[in-house]
N, CA, C and O atoms as CSV, one atom per row, in Angstrom:
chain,resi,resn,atom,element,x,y,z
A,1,UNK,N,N,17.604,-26.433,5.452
A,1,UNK,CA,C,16.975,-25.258,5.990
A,1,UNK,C,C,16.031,-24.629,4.974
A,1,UNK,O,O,15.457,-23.573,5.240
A,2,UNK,N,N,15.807,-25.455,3.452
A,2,UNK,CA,C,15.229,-24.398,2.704
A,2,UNK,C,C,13.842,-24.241,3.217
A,2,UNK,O,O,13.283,-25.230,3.691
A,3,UNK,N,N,13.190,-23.015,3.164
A,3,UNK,CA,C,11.882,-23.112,3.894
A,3,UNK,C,C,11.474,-21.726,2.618
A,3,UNK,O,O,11.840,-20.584,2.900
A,4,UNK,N,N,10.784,-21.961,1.393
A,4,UNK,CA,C,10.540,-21.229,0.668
A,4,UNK,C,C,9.435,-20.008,0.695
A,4,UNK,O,O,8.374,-20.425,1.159
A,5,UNK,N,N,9.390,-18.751,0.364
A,5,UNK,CA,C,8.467,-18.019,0.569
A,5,UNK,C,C,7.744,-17.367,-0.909
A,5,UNK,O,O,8.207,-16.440,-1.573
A,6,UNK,N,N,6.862,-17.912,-1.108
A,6,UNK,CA,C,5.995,-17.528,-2.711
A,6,UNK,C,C,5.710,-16.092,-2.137
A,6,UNK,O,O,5.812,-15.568,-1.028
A,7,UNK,N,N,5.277,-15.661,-3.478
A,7,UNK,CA,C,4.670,-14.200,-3.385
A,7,UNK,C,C,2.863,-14.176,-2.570
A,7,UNK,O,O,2.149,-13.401,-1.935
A,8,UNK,N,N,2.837,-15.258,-3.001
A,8,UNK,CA,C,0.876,-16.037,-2.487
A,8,UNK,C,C,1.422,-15.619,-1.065
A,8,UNK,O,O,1.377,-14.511,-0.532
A,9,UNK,N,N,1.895,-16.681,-0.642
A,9,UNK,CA,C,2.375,-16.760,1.038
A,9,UNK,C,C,2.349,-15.283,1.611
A,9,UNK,O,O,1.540,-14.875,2.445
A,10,UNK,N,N,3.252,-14.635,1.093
A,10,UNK,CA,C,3.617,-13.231,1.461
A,10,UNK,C,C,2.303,-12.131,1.732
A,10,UNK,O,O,2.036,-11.425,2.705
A,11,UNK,N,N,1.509,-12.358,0.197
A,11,UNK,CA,C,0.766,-11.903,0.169
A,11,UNK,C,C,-0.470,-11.807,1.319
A,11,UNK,O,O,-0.873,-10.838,1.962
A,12,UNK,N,N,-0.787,-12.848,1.310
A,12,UNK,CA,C,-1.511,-13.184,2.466
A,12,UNK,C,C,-1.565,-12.947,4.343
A,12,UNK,O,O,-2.404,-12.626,5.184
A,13,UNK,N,N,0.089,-13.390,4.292
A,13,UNK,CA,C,0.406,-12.407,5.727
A,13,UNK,C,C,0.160,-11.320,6.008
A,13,UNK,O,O,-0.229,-10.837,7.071
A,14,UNK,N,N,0.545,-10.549,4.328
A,14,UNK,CA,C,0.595,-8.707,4.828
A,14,UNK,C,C,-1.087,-9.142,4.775
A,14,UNK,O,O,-1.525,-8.632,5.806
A,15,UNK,N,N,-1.856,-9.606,4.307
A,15,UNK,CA,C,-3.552,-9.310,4.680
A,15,UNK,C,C,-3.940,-9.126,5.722
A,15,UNK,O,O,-4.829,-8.390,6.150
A,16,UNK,N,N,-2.929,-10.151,6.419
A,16,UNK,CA,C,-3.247,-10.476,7.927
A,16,UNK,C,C,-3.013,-9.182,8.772
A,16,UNK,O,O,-3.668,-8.728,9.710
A,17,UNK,N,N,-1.804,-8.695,8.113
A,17,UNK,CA,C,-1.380,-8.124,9.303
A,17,UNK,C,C,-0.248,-8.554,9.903
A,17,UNK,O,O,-0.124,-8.450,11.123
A,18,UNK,N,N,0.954,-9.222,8.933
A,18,UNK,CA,C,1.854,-9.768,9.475
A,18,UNK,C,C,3.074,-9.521,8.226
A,18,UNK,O,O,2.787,-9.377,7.038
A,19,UNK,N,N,4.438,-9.510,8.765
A,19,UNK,CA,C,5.470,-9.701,7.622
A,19,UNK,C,C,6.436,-10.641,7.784
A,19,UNK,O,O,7.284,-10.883,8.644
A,20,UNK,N,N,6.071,-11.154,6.657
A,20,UNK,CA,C,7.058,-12.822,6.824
A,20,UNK,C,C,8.140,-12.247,5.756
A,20,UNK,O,O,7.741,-11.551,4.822
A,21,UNK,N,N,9.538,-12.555,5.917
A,21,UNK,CA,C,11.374,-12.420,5.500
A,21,UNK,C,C,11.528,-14.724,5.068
A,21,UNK,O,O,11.009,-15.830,5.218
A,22,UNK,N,N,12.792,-13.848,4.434
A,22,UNK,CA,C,13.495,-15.025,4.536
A,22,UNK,C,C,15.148,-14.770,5.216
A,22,UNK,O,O,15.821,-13.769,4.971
A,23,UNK,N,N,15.594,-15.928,6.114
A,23,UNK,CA,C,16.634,-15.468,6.645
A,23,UNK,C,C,17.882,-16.565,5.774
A,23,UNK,O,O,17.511,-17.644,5.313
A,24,UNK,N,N,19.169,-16.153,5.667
A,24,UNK,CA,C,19.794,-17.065,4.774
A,24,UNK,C,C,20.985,-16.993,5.732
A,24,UNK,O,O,21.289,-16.081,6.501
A,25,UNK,N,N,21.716,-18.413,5.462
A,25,UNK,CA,C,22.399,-18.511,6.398
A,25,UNK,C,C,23.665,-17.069,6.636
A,25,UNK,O,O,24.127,-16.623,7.686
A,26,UNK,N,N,23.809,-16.835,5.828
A,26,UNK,CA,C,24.853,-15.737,5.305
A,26,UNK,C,C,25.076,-14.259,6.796
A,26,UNK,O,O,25.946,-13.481,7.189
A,27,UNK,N,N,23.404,-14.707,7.178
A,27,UNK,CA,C,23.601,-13.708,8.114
A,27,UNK,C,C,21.793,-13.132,7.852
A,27,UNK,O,O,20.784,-13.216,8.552
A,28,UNK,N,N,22.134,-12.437,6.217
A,28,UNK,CA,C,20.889,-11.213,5.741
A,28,UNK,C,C,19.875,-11.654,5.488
A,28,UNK,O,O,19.693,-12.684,4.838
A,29,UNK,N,N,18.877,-10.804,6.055
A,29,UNK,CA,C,17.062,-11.526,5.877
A,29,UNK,C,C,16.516,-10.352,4.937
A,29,UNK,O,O,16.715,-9.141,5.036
A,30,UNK,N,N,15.642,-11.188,3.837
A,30,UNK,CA,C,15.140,-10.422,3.473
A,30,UNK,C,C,13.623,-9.886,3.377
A,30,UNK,O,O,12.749,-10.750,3.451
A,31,UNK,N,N,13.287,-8.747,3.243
A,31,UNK,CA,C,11.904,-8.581,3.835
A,31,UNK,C,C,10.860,-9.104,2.490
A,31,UNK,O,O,9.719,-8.682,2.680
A,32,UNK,N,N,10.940,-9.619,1.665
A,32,UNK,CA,C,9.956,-9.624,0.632
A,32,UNK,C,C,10.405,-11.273,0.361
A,32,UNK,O,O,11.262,-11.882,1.002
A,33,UNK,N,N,9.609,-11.791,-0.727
A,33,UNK,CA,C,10.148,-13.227,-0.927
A,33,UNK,C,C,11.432,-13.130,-2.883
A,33,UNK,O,O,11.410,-12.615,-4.001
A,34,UNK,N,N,11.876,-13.602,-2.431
A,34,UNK,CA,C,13.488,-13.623,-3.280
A,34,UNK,C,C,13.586,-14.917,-3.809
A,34,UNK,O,O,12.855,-15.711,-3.216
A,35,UNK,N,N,14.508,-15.592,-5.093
A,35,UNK,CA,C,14.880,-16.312,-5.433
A,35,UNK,C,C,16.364,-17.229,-4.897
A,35,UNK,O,O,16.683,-18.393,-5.141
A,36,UNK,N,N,17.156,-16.036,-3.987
A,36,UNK,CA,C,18.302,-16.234,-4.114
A,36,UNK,C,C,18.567,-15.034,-2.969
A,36,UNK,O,O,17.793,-14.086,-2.842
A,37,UNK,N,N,19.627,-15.191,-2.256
A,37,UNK,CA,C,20.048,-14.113,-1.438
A,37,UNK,C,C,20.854,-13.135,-2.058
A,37,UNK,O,O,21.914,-13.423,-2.612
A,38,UNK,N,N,20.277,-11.689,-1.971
A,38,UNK,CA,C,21.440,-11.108,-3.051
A,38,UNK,C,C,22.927,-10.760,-2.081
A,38,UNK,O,O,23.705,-9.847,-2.355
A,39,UNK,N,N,23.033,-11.415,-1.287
A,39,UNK,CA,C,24.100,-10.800,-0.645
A,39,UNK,C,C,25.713,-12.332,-1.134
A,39,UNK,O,O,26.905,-12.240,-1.428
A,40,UNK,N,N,24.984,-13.194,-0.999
A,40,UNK,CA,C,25.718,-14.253,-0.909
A,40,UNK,C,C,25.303,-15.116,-2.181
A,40,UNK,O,O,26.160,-15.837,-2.693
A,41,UNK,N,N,23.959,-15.063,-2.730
A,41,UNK,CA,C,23.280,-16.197,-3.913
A,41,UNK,C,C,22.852,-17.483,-3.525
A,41,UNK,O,O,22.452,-18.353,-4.299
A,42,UNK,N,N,22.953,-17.575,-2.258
A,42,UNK,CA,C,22.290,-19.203,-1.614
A,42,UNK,C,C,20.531,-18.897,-1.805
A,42,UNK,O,O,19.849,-17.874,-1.751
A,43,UNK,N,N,20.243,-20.279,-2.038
A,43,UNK,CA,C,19.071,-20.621,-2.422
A,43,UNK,C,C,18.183,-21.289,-0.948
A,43,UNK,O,O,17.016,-21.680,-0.913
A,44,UNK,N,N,19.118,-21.251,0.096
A,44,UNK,CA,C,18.677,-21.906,1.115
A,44,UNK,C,C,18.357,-21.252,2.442
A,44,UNK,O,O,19.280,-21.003,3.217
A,45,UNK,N,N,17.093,-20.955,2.751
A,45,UNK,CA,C,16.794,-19.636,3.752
A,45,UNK,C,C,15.606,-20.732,4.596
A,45,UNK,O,O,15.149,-21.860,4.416
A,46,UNK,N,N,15.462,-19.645,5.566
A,46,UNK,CA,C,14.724,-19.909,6.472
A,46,UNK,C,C,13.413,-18.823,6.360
A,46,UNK,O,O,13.396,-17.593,6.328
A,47,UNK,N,N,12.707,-19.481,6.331
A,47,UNK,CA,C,10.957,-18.312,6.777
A,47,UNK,C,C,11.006,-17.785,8.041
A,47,UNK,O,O,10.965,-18.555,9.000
A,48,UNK,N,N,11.077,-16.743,8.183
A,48,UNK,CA,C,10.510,-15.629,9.341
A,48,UNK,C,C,9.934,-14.726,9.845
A,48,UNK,O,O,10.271,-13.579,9.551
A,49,UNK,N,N,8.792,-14.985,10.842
A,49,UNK,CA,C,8.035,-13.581,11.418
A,49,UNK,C,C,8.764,-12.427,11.341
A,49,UNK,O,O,9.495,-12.365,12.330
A,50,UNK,N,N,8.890,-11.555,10.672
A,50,UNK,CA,C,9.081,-10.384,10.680
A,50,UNK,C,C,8.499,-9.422,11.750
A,50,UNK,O,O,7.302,-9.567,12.000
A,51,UNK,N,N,9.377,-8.193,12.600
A,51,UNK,CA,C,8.517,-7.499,13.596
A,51,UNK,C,C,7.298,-6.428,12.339
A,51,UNK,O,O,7.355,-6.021,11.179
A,52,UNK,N,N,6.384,-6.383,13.420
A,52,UNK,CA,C,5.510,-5.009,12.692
A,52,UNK,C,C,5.580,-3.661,12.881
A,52,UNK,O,O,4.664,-2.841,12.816
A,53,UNK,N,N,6.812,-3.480,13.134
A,53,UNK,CA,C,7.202,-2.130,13.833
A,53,UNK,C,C,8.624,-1.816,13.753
A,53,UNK,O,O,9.626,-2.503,13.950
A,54,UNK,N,N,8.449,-0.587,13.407
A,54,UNK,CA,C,10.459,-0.155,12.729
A,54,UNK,C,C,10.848,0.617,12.849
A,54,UNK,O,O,10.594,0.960,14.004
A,55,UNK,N,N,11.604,1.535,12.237
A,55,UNK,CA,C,11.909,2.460,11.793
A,55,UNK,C,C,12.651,2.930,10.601
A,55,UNK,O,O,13.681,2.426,10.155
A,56,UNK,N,N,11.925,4.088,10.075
A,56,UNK,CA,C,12.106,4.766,8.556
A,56,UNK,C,C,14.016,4.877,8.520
A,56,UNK,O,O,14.923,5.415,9.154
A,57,UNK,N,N,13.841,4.073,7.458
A,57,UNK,CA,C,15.326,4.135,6.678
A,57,UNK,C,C,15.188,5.018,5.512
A,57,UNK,O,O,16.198,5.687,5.297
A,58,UNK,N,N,14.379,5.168,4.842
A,58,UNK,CA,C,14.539,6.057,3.892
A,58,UNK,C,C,13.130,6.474,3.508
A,58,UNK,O,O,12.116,5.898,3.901
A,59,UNK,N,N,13.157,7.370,2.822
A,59,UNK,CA,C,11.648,7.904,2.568
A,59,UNK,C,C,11.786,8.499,1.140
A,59,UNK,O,O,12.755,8.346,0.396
A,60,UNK,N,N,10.633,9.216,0.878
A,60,UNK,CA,C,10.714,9.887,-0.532
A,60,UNK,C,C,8.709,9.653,-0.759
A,60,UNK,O,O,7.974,8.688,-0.550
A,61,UNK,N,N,8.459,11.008,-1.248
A,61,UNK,CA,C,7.089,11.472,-1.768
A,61,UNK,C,C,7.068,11.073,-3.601
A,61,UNK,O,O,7.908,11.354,-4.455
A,62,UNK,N,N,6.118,10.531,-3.693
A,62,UNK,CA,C,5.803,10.451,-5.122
A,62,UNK,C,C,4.525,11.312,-5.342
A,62,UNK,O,O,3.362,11.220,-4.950
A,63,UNK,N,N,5.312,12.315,-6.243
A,63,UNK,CA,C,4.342,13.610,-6.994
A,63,UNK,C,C,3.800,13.429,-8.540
A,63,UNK,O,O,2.799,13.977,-9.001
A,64,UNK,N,N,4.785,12.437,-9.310
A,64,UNK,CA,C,3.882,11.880,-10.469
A,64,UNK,C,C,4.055,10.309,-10.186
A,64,UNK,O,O,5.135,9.757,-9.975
A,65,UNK,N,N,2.654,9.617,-10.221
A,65,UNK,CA,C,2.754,8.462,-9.940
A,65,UNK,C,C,2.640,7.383,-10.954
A,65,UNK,O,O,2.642,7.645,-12.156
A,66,UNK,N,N,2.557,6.360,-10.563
A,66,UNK,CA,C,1.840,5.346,-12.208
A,66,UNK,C,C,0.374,5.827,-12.412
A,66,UNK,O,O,-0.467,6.443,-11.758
A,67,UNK,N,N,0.525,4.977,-14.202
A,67,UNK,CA,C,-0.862,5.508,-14.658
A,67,UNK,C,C,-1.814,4.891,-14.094
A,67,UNK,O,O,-2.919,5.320,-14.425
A,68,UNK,N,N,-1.821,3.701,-13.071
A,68,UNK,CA,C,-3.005,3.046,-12.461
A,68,UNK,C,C,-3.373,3.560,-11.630
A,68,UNK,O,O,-4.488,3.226,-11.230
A,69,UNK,N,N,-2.481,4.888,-10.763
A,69,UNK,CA,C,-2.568,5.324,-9.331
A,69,UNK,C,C,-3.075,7.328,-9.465
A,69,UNK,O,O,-2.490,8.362,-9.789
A,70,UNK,N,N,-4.422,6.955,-9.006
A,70,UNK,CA,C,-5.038,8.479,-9.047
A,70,UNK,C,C,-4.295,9.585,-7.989
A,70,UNK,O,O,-4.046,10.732,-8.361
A,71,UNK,N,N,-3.903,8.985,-6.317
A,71,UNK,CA,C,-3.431,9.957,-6.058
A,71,UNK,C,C,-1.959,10.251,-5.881
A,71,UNK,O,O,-1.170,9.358,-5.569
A,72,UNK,N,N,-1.623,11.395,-6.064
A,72,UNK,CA,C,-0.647,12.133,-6.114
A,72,UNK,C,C,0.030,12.677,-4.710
A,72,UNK,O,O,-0.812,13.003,-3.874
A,73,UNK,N,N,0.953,12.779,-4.441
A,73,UNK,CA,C,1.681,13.137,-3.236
A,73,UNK,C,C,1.618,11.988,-2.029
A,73,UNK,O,O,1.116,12.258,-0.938
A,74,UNK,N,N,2.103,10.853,-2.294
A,74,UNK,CA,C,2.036,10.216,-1.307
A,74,UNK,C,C,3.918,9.407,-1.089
A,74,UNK,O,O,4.933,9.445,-1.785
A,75,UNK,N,N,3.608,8.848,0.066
A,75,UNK,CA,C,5.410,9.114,0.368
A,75,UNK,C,C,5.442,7.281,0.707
A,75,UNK,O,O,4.580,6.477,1.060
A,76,UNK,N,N,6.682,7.199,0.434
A,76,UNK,CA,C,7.080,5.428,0.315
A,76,UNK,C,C,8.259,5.520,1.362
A,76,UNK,O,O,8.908,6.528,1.642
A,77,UNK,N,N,8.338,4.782,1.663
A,77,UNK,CA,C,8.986,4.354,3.069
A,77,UNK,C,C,9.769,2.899,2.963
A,77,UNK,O,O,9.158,1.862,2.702
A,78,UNK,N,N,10.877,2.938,3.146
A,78,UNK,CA,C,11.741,1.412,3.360
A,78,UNK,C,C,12.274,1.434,4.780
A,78,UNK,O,O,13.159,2.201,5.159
A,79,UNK,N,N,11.640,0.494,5.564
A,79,UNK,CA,C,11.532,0.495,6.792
A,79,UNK,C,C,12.286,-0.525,7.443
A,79,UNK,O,O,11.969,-1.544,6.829
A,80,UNK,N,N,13.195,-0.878,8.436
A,80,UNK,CA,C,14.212,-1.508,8.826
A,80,UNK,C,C,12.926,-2.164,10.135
A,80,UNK,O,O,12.179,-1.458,10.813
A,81,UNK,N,N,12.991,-3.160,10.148
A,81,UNK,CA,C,11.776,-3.923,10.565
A,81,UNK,C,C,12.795,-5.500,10.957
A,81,UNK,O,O,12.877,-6.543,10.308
A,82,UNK,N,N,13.574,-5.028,12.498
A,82,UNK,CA,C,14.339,-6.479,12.818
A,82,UNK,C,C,15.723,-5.979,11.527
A,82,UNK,O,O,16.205,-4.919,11.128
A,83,UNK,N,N,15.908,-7.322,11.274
A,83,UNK,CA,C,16.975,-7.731,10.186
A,83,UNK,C,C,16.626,-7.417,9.069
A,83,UNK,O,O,17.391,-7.475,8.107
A,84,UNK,N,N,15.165,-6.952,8.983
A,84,UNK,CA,C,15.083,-6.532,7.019
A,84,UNK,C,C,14.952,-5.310,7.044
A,84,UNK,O,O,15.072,-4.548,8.003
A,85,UNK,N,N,14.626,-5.026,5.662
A,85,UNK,CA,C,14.300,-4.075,5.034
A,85,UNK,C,C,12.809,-4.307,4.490
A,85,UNK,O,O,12.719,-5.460,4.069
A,86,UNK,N,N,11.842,-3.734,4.385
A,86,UNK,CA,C,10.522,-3.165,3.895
A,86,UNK,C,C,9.631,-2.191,3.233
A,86,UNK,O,O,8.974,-1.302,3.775
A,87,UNK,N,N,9.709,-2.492,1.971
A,87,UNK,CA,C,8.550,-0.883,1.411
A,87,UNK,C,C,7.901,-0.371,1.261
A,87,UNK,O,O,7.799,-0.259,0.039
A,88,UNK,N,N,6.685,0.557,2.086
A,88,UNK,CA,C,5.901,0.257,1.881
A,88,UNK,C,C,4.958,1.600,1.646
A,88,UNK,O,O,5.489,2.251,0.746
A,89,UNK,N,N,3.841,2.212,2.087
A,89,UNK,CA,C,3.325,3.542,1.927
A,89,UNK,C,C,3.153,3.868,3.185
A,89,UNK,O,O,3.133,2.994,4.051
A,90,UNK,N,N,2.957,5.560,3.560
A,90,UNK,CA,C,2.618,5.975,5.170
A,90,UNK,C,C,1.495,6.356,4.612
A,90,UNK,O,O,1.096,6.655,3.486
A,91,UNK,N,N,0.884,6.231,6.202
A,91,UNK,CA,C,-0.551,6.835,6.100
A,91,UNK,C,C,-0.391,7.876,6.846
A,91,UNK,O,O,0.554,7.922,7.634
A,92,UNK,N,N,-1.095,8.679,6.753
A,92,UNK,CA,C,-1.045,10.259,7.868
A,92,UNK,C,C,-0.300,11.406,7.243
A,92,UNK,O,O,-0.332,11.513,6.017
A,93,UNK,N,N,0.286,12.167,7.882
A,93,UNK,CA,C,1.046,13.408,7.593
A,93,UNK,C,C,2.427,12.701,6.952
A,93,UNK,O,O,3.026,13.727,7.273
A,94,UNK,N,N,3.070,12.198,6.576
A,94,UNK,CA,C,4.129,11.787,6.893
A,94,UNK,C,C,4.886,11.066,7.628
A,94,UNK,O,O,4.223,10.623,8.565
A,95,UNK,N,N,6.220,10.649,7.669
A,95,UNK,CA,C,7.416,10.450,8.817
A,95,UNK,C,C,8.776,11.068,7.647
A,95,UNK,O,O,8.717,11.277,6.435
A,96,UNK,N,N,10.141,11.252,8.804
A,96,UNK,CA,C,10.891,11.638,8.485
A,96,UNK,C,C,12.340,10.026,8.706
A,96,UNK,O,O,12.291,9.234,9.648
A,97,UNK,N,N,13.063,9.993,7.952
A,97,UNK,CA,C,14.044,9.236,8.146
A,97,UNK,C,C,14.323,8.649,10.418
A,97,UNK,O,O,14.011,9.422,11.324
A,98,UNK,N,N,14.630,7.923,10.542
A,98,UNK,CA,C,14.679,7.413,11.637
A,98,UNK,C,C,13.332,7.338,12.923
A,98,UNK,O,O,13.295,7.020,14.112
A,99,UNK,N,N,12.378,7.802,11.949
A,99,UNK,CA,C,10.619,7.759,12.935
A,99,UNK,C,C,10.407,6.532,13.104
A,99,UNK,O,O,10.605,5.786,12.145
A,100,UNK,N,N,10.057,6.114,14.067
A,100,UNK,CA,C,9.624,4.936,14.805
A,100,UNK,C,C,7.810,4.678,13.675
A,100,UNK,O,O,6.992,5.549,13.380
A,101,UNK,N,N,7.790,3.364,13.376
A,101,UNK,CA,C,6.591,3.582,12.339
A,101,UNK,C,C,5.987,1.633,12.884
A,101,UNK,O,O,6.641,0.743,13.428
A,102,UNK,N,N,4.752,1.653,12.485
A,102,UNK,CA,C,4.332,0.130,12.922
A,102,UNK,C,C,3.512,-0.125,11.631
A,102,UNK,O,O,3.123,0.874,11.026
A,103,UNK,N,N,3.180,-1.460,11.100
A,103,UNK,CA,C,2.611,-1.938,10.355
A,103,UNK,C,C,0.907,-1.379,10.277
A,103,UNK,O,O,0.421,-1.875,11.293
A,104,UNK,N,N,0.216,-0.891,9.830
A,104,UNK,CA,C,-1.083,-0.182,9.916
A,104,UNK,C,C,-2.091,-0.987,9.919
A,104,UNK,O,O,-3.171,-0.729,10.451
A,105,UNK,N,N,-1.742,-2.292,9.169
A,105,UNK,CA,C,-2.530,-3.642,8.837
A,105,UNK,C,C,-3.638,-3.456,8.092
A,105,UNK,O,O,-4.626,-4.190,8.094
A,106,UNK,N,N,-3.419,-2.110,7.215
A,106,UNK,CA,C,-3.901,-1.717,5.985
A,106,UNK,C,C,-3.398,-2.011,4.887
A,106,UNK,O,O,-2.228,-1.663,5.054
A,107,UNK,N,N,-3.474,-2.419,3.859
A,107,UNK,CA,C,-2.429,-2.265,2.837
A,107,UNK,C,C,-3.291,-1.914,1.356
A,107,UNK,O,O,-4.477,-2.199,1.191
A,108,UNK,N,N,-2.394,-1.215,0.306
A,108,UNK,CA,C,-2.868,-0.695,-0.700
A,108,UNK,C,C,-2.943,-1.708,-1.904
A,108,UNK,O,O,-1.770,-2.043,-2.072
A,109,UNK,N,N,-3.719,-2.364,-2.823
A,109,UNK,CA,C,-3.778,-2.692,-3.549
A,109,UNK,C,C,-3.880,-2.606,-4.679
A,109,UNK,O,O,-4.957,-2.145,-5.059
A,110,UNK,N,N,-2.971,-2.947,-5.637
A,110,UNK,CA,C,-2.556,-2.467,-7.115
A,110,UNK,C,C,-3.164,-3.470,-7.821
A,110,UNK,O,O,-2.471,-4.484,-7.743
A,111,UNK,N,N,-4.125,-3.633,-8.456
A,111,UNK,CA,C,-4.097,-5.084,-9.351
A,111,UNK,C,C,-4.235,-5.967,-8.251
A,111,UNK,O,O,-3.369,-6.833,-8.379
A,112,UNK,N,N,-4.877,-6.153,-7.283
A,112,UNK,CA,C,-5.090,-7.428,-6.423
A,112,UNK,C,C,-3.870,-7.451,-5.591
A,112,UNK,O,O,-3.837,-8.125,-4.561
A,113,UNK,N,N,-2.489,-6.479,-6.142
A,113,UNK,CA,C,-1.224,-7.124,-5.252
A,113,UNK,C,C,-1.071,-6.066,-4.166
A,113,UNK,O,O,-1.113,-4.854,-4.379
A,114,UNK,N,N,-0.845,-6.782,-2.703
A,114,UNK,CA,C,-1.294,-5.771,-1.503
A,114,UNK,C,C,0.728,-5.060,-1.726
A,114,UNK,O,O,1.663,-5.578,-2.336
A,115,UNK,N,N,0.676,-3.953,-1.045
A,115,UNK,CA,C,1.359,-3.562,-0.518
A,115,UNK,C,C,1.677,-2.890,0.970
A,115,UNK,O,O,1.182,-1.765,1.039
A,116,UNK,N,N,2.140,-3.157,1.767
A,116,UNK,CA,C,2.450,-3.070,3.144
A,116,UNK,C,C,2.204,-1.133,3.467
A,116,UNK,O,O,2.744,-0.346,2.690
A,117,UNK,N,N,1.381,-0.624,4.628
A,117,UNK,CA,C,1.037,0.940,4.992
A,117,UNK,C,C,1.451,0.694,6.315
A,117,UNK,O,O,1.020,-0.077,7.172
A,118,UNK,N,N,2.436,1.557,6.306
A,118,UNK,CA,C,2.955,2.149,8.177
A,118,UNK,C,C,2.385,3.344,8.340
A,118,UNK,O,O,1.860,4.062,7.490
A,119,UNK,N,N,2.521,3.512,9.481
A,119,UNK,CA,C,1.873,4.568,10.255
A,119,UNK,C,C,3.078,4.968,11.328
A,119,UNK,O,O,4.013,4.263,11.708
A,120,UNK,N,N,2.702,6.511,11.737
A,120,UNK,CA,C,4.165,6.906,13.053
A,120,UNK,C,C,3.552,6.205,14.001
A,120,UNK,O,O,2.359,5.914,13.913
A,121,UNK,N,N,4.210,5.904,14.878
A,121,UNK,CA,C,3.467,5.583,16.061
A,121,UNK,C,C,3.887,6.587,17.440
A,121,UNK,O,O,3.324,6.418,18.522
């Protein structure tokens, strides 16, 4: 079943507009690409479409940010998306814990590396 997911791979989906997991037999998928399942440590997963649409598991505003990142007050989001988990930035006013949120098919780039932007829907 191993069906491996590089950070390249990953990367590229969220460009698209898409979020690819790995699922391990164990049960737990994870939303980013991993070495190892941290739930169980199997090395043997499956690649999967991830949905683009979730809802906020946790949230939190960042008021001092890294030194690469000019603005200030923006809020991070780990988003329950299917069987994973996801982190990513909101765009707009906000959301609050359990807001229904969809993939924006924007994403922010640090150094070339995208990161995933939801939006409420």
């Amino acid at each position: 079943m191993s069906d491996a997911l590089d950070y390249a791979t990953w990367a590229e989906a969220l460009r698209e507009g898409r979020l690819l997991g790995l699922a391990c037999g164990c049960g737990h998928t994870n939303g980013s690409p991993t070495g190892a399942c941290p739930h169980c440590g199997s090395r043997d997963f499956e690649r999967v479409e991830l949905p683009t649409e979730g809802v906020v598991h946790s949230e939190t505003t960042i008021q001092v940010p890294p030194s690469t990142f000019e603005e200030r007050g923006y809020q991070v989001v780990v988003v329950e998306v299917g069987e994973a988990k996801v982190m990513g930035r909101v765009d707009g006013d906000g959301v609050a814990i359990g807001d229904e949120v969809r993939l924006s098919g924007v994403v922010a780039e640090d150094d070339g590396n995208p990161a995933p932007r939801f939006e409420a829907i």
